[in-house]
N, C-alpha and C positions, 0 to 999 in steps of 0.2 A: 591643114595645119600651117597658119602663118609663120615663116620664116622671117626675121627683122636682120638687121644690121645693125649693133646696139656698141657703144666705146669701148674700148675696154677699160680705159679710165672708170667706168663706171659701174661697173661688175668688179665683185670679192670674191674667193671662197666663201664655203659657208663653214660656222664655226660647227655645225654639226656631223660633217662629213666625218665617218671612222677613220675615211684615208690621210694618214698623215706623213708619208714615206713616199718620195717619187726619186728616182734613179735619175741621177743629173744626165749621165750618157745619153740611154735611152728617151729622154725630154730631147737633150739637141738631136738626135736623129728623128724623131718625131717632126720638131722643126725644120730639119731639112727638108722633108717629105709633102710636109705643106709648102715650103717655100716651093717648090717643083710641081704640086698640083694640086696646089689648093685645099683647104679644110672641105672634105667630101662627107665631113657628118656636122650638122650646126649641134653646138650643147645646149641643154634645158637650163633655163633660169626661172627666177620667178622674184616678182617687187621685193624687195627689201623695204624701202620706202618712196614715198611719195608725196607730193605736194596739192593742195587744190588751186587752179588760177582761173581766176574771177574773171571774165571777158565783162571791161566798161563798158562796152555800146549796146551786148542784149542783155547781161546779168548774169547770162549762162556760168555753171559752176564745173573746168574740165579736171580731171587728175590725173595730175601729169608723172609718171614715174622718175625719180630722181638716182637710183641707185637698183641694181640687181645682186640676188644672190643665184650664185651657181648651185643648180640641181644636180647634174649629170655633166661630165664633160671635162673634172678639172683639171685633167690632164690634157687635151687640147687646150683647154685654155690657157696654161701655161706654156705651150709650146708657143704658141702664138703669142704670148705676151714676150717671147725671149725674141720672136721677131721681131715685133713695136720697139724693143730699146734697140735694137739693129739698125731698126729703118729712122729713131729718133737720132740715134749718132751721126748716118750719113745723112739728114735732113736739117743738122746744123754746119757739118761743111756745106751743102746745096745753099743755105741762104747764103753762106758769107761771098759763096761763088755767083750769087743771083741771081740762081737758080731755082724752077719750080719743085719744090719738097712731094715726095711720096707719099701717100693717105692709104696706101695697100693694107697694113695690118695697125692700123688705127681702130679698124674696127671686128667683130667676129661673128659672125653668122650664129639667131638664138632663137630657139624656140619659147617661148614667154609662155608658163601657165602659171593657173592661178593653183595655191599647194598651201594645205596645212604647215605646221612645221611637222606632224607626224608624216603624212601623206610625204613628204617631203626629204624625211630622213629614211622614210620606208623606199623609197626611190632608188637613196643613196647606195644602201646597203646592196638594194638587192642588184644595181651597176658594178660596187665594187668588189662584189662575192661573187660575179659571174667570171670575173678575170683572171686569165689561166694563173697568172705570177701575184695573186693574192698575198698580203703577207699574213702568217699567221696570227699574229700577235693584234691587228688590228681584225681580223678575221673574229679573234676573238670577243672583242672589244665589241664589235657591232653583233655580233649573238646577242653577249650581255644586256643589252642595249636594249634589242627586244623583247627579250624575256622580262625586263623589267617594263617595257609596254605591256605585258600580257600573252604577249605569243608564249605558247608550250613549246616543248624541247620538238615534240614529234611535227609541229607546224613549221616552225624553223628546218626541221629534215625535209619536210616533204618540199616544201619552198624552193629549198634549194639544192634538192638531191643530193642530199647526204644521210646517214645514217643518225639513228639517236645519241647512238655512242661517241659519231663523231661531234654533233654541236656539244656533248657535255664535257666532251675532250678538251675542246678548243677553248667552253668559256673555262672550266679548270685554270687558263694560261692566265686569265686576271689575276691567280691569288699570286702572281712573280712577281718580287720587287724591280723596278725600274732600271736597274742594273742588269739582272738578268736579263728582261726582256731585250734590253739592247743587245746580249751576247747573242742572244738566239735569231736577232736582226741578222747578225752580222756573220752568223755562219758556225762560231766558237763553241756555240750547244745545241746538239741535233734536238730537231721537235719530240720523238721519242723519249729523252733523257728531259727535256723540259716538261713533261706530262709528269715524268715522277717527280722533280723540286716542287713542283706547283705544289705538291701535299705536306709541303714543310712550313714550318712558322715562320716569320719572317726574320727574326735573330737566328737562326738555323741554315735560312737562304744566306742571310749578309757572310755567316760564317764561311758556308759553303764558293760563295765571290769570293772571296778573303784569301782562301787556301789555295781554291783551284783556280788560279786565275789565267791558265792555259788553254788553248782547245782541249775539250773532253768527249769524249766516247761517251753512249749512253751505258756500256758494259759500266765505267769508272764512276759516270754517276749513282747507278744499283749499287754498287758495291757502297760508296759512301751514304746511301741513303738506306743501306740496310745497317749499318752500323747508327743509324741514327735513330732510326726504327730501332728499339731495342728488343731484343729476342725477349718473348716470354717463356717459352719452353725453357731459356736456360735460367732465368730467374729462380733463385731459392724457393722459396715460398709456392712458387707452383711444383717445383718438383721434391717438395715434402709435403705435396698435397693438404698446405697450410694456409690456402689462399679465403681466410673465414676471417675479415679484419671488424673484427666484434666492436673496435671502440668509435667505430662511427666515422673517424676520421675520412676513412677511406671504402670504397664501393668494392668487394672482388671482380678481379682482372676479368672474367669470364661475362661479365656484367656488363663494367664500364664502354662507355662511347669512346674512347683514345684504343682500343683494340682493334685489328685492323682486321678481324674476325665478324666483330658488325659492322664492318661498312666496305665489306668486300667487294664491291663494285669500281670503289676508288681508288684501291689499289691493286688491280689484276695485271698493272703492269709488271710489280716485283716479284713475278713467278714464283713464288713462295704461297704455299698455304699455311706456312708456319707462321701464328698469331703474334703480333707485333704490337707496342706502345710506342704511340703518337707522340705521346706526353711526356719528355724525359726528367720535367720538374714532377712530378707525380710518380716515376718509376723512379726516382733517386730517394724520396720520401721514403715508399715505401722499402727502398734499401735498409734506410738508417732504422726503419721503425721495426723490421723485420729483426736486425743486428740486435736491438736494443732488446729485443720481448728473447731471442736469446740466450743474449747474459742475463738478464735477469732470472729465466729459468736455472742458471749458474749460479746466482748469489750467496747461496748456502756456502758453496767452495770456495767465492776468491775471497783476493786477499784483499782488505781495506783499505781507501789512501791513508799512506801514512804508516802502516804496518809493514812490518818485516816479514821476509819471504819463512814459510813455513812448512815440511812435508807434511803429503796429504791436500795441500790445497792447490789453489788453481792460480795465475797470474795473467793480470791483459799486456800485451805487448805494444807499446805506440808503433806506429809504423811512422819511415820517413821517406819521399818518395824520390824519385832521378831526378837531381839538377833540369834534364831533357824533357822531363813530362810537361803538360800543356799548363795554362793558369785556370783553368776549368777545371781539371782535376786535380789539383793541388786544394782549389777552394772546396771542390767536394770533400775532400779529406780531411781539410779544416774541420769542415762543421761536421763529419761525422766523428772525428775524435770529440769534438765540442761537447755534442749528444752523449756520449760514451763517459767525457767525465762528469758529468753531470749525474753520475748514477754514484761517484762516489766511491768506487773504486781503483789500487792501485793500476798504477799502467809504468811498464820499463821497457828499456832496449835490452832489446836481448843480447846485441853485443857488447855489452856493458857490462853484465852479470853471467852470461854463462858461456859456455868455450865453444859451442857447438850445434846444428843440431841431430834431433836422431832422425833416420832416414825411414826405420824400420815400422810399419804399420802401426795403427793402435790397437789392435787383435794381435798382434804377431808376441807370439809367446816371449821372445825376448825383449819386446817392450815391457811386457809385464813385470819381466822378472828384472830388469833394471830399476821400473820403478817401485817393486816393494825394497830393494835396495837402496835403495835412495841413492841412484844415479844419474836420473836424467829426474825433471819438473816440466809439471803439466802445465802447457800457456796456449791460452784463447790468442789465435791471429784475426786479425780487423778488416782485412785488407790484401786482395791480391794487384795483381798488375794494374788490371781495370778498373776495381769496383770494390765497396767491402765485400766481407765472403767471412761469414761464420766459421772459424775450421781449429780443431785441435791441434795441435801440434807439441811434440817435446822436444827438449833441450836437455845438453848434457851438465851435468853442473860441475861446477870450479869447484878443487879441493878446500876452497877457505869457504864455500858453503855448504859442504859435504856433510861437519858436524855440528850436530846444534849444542855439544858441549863444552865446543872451543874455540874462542873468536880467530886464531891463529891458525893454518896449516904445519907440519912439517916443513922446511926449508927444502929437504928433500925430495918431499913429494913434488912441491912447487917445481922444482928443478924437473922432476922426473915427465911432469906436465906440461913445461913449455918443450923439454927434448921430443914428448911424443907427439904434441902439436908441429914442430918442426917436420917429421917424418910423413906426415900427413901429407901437408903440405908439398913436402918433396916429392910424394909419391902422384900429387895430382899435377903436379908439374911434366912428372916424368909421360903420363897420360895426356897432356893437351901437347905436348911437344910430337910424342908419336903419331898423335891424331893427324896433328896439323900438317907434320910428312907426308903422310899416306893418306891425305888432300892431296899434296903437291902430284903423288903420285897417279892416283886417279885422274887427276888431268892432263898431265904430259906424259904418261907412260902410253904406248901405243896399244894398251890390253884389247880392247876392243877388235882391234881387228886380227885376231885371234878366229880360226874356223874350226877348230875341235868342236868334238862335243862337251857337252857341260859336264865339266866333275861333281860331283858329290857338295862339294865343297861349293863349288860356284852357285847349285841349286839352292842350297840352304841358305845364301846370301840373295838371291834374287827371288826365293821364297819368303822372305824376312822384309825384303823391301818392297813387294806385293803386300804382304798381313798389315806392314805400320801404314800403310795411304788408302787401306779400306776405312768405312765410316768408323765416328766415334764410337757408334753405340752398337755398332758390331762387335768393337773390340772389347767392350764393356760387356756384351755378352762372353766373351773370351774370358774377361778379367784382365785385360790387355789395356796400358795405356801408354802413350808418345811421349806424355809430360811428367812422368812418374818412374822414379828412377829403378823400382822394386821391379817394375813391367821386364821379364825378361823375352824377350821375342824371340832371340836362337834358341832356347830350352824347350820354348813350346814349339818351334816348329819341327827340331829335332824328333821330338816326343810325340809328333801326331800328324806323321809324314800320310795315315788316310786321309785326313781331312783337305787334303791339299788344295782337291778340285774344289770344294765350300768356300777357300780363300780367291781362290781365282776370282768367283761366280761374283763374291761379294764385292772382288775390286772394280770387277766388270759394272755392275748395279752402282758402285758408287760413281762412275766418273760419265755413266750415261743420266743419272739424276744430277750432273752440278749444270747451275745455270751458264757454264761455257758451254755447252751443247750447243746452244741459239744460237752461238758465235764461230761456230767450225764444221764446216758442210760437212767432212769427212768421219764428224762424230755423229751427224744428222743422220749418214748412210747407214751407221752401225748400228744406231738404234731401229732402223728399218730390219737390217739383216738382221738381228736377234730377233726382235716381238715379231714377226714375220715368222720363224720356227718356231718359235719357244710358246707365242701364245696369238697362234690362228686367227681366230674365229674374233676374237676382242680387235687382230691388227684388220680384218674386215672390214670388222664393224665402223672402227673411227674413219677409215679411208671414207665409208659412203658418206656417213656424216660431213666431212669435211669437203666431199665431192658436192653434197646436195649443197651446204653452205656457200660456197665457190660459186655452182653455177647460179644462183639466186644474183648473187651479188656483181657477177660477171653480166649476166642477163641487162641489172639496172643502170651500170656502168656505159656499156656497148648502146643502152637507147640514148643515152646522155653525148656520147662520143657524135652519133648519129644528130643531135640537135643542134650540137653545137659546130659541125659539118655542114648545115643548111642557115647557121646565120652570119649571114656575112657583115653587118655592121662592123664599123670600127671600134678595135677593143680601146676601151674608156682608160 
């Protein structure tokens, strides 16, 4: 194989190369290395273009190469072209001193073949996927590349000893906006946390630059992409086992392609199996349309726009939401009030019209018997923190609408109802004041280090705050809840001191199933020492599995390590 000496004036990149990222350091060290002993690998080119010249005296027709494109190599090439402007700077002091100029790296040792532009980008790739310090992101870019030549996932694996999962991994990194891809240049988002953005939309990715404009963990990216992912288990409509959207509009969730249920392959990295929506315009729809079908099932009870409150019926309450909440959820709110009056019924604040409201269940007998009394009114809320959210609720009513015989209250009464709203008042004061103490104290009082043993008292306090950080839907089989003011937790733990070890077990299950496990060896141990006693034969079984798995892949790795040990070419 001829070896030339070709300009470098006369040699380009090629615009086809994936590589498009070269480390300025590492280029001047490269160039020192040649300045010291020379380019010991020539790089591949191949014509770009050419000319024909006509010889006048026999007719003969030669073609003469006019220009090269680089195959392989264009990182020495660049090295050595950062020599040429070296040696051009002291070659114009050299003349003014009249001195004979250096012609050392005027030129660069080339192999010249003749190359498809495939044959030729297939070159490329497979020079710049063999190099230890690959970068991802163009890593990715030249998969794509081939696949869209025709190569399969599994030819591209085999090519280049990698796994199926890993070329599907990497090309995934094309769906990143250009933003991204730079962070993950640059170091700011691990490859890990980049595999899961890639399965975002691209107004989702901008958002996600926008917020997080920090270095990020891929723990901090799961978390925000499972909030963007929206839970369907917690969605209404599937857990009233009402997911039957008869009018067409809409496909059930169990169905649809935005469930992360049928395309579980693309997302195994949110260790979740709980079923998610891709789609959060299509999970907001079916919010409104959900809300909507409803109230309408309500329609008989409320109240009309425009009609006066009435016992016996029902009323919508508008919701208005925190100064602090985003413009995203404010517009969601818009248009799902929009939706809402559009149906044509009343809608009020509730602090406008009524004093209060009642805290007491809607089964709970003295809801009932307040409202054949006509003390509190039944009102449909629209709207929690998040999202709308179907829910009853009552309120207490103001004595001026207590009777529907009198436009007027008693002066009296009025008086008697701001005195008892005051007391109220004082009395939650007098509660957040003591709370907020015995903060102070739990953090500065030295109790903790304390060697007794546990009093009575003290267990029923760290048996209490064991029961509230087991799962939701543990507690829900309890009738136990964190956000619900009726949930008593000292009553019931008082009241069912056998159960105790059941609370433990379940706190134990919940904090070995959260996805911080991945992230804290110490919990990784634990989940060894339990399933290791508690369930034998299954903690076996996955060890061999994950042993057979292991050495497979250890096996293909180690021949790799092994090849790439016996080639000693200069890395490109």
């Amino acid at each position: 194989m001829e070896v030339q000496n070709i300009r470098i004036d006369l040699i380009s990149p090629s615009p086809l190369n994936p590589r498009k990222t070269f480390d300025e350091a590492a280029l001047q060290e490269l160039a020192s290395n040649i300045e010291k002993q020379g380019l010991l690998q020539p790089i591949t080119v191949r014509v770009a273009k050419s000319e024909d010249v006509t010889d006048l005296e026999t007719g003969d027709v030669t073609t003469i190469p006019c220009s090269y494109e680089i195959v392989c190599g264009e990182r020495r090439f660049r090295a050595v072209s950062l020599l040429k402007e070296k040696e051009d700077k002291e070659n114009v002091a050299k003349i003014k001193a009249h001195r004979k100029k250096s012609e050392q790296f005027q030129t660069i040792s080339c192999i010249v073949r003749e190359m498809t532009d495939d044959e030729a980008f297939e070159a490329m790739i497979t020079e710049n996927l063999q190099r230890k310090d690959v970068d991802p992101i163009e890593e990715a870019f030249a998969f794509a590349q081939l696949t869209e030549k025709g190569r399969t996932l599994e030819d591209i694996a085999l090519k280049f000893g990698k796994s199926t999962r890993f070329v599907f991994d990497r090309i995934k990194l094309n769906g990143l906006i250009p933003e991204l891809k730079e962070r993950v240049r640059n170091g700011d988002i691990p490859l890990s946390g980049a595999m899961i953005l890639s399965k975002l939309d691209e107004e989702t990715q901008k958002e996600f630059n926008e917020e997080e404009d920090e270095q990020c963990t891929t723990s901090m990216i799961r978390d925000y992409v499972s909030n963007s992912f929206l839970e369907l288990d917690k969605a209404d409509w599937i857990k009233e086992d009402a997911d039957n959207w008869e009018n067409g509009e809409f496909k059930p969730c169990a169905q649809c392609e935005n469930n992360t249920v049928n395309h579980g392959c693309l997302f195994y990295e949110m260790n979740n199996k709980n079923a998610r929506c891709i789609n959060p315009d299509c999970f907001r729809k079916k919010q409104i349309a959900y809300l909507i079908r409803k109230i309408q099932l309500e329609s008989e009870f409320l109240v009309k726009a425009g009609e006066p409150l009435s016992f016996g019926k029902t009323v919508i309450m508008e919701t208005k939401l925190d100064t602090y909440c985003s413009d995203s959820r404010k517009a969601f709110l818009e248009q799902t009030l929009e939706a809402v009056r559009s149906l044509g019924f009343e809608m009020i604040n509730p602090d406008e019209v009524f004093k209060g409201k009642c805290w007491y269940a809607e089964n709970d007998e003295r809801t009932q018997k307040m409202l054949e009394d006509g003390e509190i009114y039944r009102c449909i809320s629209l709207w929690n923190y998040y999202c709308p959210e179907f829910d009853v609720e009552y309120y207490y009513i103001r004595k001026e609408l207590s009777s529907s015989t009198s436009a007027l209250a008693d002066p009296k009464d009025i008086e008697r109802e701001k005195i008892n709203e005051k007391l109220k008042k004082a009395k939650d004061k007098v509660i957040e004041k003591s709370s907020e103490t015995m903060r102070k104290w739990a953090q500065e009082k030295p109790y903790y280090k304390r060697n007794k043993e546990l009093s009575v008292d003290e267990q029923t306090v760290f048996d209490v705050m064991i029961l509230r950080n087991c799962s939701s839907k543990y507690l829900e089989t309890l009738k136990l809840s964190t956000y619900k003011k009726e949930s008593d937790f000292v009553k019931y733990v008082k009241n069912n001191q056998a159960d105790r070890n059941q609370w433990y077990r379940a706190f134990i299950a919940n904090n070995l199933s959260s996805n911080d496990v991945m992230f804290y060896p110490y919990m990784q141990k634990c989940q060894n020492i339990l399933f290791a006693e508690q369930y034998p034969d299954d903690y076996t079984e996955l060890g061999k599995q994950l042993a057979t798995s292991f050495d497979k892949k250890q096996k293909k790795l180690n021949e790799r390590l092994k090849e790439l040990e016996n080639d000693n070419t200069e890395e490109a």
